[in-house]
mmCIF file of the C-alpha atoms, coordinates in Angstrom:
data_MODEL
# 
_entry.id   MODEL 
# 
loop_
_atom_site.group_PDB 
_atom_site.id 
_atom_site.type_symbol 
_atom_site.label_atom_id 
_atom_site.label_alt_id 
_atom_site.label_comp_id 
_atom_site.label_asym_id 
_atom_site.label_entity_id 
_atom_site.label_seq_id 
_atom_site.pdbx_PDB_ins_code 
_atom_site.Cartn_x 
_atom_site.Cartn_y 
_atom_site.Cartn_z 
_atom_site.occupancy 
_atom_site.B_iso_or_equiv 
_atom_site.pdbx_formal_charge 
_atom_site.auth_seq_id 
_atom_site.auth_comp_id 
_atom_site.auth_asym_id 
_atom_site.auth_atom_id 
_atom_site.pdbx_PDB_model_num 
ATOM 1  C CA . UNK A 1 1  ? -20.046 -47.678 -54.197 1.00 0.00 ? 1  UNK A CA 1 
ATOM 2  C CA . UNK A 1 2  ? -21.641 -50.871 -53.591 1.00 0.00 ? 2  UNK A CA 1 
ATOM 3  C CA . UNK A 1 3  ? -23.603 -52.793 -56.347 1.00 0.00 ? 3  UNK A CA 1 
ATOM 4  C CA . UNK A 1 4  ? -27.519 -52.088 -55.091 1.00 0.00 ? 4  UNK A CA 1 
ATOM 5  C CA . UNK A 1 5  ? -30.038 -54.865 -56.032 1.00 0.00 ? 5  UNK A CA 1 
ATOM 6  C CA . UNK A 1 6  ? -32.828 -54.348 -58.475 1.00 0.00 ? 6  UNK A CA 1 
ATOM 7  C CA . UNK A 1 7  ? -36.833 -55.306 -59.038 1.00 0.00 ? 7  UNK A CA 1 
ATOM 8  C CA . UNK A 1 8  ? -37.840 -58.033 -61.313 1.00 0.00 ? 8  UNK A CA 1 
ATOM 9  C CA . UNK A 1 9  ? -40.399 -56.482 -63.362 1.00 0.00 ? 9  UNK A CA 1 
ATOM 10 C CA . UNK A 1 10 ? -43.274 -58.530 -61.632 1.00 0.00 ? 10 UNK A CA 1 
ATOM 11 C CA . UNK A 1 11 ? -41.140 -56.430 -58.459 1.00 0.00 ? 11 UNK A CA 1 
ATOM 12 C CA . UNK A 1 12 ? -41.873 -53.097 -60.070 1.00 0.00 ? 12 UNK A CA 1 
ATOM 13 C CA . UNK A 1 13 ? -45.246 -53.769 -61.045 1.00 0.00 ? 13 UNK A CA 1 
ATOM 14 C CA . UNK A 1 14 ? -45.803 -54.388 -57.554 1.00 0.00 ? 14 UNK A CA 1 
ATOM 15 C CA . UNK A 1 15 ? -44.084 -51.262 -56.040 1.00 0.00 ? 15 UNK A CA 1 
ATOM 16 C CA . UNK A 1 16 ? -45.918 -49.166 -58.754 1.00 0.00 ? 16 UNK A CA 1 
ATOM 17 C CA . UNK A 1 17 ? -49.705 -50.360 -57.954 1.00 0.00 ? 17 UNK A CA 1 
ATOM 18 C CA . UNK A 1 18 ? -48.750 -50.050 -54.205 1.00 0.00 ? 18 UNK A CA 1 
ATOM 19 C CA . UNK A 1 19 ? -47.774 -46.635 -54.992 1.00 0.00 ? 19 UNK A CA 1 
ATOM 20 C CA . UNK A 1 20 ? -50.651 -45.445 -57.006 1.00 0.00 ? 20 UNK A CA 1 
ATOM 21 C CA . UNK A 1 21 ? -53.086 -47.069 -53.923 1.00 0.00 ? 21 UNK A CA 1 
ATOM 22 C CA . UNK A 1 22 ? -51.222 -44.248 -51.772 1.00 0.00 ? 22 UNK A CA 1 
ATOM 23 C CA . UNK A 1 23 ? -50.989 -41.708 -53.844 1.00 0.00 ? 23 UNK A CA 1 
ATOM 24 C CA . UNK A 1 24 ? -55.078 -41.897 -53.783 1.00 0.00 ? 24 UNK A CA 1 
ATOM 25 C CA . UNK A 1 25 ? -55.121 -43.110 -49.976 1.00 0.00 ? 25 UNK A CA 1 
ATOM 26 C CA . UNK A 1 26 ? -52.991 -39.695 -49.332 1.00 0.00 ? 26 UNK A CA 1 
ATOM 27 C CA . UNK A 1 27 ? -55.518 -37.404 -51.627 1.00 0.00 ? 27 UNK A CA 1 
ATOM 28 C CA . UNK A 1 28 ? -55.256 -34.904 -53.838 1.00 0.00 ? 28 UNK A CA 1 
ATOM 29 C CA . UNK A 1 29 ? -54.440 -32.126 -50.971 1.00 0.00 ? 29 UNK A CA 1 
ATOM 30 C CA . UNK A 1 30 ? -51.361 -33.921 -49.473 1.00 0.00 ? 30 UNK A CA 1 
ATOM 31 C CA . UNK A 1 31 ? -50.143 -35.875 -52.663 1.00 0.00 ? 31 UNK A CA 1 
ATOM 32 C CA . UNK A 1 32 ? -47.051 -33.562 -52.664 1.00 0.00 ? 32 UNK A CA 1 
ATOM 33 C CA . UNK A 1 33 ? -46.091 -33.475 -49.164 1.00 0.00 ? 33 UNK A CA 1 
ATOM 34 C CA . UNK A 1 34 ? -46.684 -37.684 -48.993 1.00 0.00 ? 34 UNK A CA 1 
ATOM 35 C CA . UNK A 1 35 ? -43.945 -38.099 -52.314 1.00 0.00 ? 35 UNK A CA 1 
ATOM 36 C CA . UNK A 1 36 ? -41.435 -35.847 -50.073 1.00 0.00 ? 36 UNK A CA 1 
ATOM 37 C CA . UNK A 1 37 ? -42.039 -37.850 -47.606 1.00 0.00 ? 37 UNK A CA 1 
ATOM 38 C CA . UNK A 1 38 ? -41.575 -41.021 -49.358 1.00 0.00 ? 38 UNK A CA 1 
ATOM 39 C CA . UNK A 1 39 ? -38.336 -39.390 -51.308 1.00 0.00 ? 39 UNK A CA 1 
ATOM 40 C CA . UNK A 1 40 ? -36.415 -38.747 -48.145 1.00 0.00 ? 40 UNK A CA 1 
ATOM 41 C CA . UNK A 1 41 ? -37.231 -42.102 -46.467 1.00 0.00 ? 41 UNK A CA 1 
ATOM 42 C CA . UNK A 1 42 ? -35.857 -43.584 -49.558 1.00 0.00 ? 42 UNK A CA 1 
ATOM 43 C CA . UNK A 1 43 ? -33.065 -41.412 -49.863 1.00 0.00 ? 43 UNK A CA 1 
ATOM 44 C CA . UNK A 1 44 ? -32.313 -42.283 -46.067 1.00 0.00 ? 44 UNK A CA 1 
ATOM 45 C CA . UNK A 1 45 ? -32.749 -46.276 -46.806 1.00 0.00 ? 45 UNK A CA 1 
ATOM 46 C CA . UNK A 1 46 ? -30.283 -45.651 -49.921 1.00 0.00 ? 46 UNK A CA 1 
ATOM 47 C CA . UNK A 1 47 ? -27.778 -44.466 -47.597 1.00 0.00 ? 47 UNK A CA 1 
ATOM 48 C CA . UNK A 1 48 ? -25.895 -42.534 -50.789 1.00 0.00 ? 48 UNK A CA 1 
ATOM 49 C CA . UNK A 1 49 ? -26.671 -38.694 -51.639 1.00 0.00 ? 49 UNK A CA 1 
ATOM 50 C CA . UNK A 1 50 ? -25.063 -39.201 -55.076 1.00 0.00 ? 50 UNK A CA 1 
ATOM 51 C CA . UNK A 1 51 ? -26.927 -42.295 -56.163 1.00 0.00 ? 51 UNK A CA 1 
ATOM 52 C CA . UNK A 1 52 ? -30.440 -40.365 -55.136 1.00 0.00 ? 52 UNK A CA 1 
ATOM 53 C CA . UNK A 1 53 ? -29.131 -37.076 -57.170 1.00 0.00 ? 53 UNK A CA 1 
ATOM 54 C CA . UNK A 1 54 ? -28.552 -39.097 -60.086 1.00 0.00 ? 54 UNK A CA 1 
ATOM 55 C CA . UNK A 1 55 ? -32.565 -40.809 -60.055 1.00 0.00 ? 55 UNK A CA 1 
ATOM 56 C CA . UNK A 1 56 ? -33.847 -37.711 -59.437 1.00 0.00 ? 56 UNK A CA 1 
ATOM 57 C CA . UNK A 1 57 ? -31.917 -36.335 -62.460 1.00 0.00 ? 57 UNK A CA 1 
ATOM 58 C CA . UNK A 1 58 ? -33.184 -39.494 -64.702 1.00 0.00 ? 58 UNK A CA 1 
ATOM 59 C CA . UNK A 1 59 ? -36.595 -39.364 -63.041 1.00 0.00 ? 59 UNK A CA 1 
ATOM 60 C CA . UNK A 1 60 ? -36.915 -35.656 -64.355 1.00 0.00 ? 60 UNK A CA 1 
ATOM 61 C CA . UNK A 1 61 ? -35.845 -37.093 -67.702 1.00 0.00 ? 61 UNK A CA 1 
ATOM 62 C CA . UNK A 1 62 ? -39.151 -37.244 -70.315 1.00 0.00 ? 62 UNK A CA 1 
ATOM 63 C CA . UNK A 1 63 ? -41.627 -35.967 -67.896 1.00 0.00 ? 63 UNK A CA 1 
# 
């Protein structure tokens, strides 16, 4: 598996404000069908099944 890089925090804060924008920009009635969305495009840039199963299991972590 090869090493993948990571967000500064300044990076993150970033992503999560851009995020939050289209979350709202998406509304309320297509929220869930835009984070799919978003999920498998990310899974597909990832280019590794495993590596996505294991954020999804850490993103389920302290919901």
């Amino acid at each position: 598996m090869t090493p993948h890089p990571t967000l500064s925090l300044t990076g993150l804060e970033t992503v999560y404000d851009a995020l939050a924008m289209a979350i709202d920009q998406a509304g309320s009635d297509k929220k869930e069908l835009f984070l799919v969305k978003l999920a498998l495009l990310n899974a597909q840039a990832l280019g590794d099944a495993e590596l996505f199963q294991q954020q999804l299991h850490i993103a389920l972590q302290d919901l």
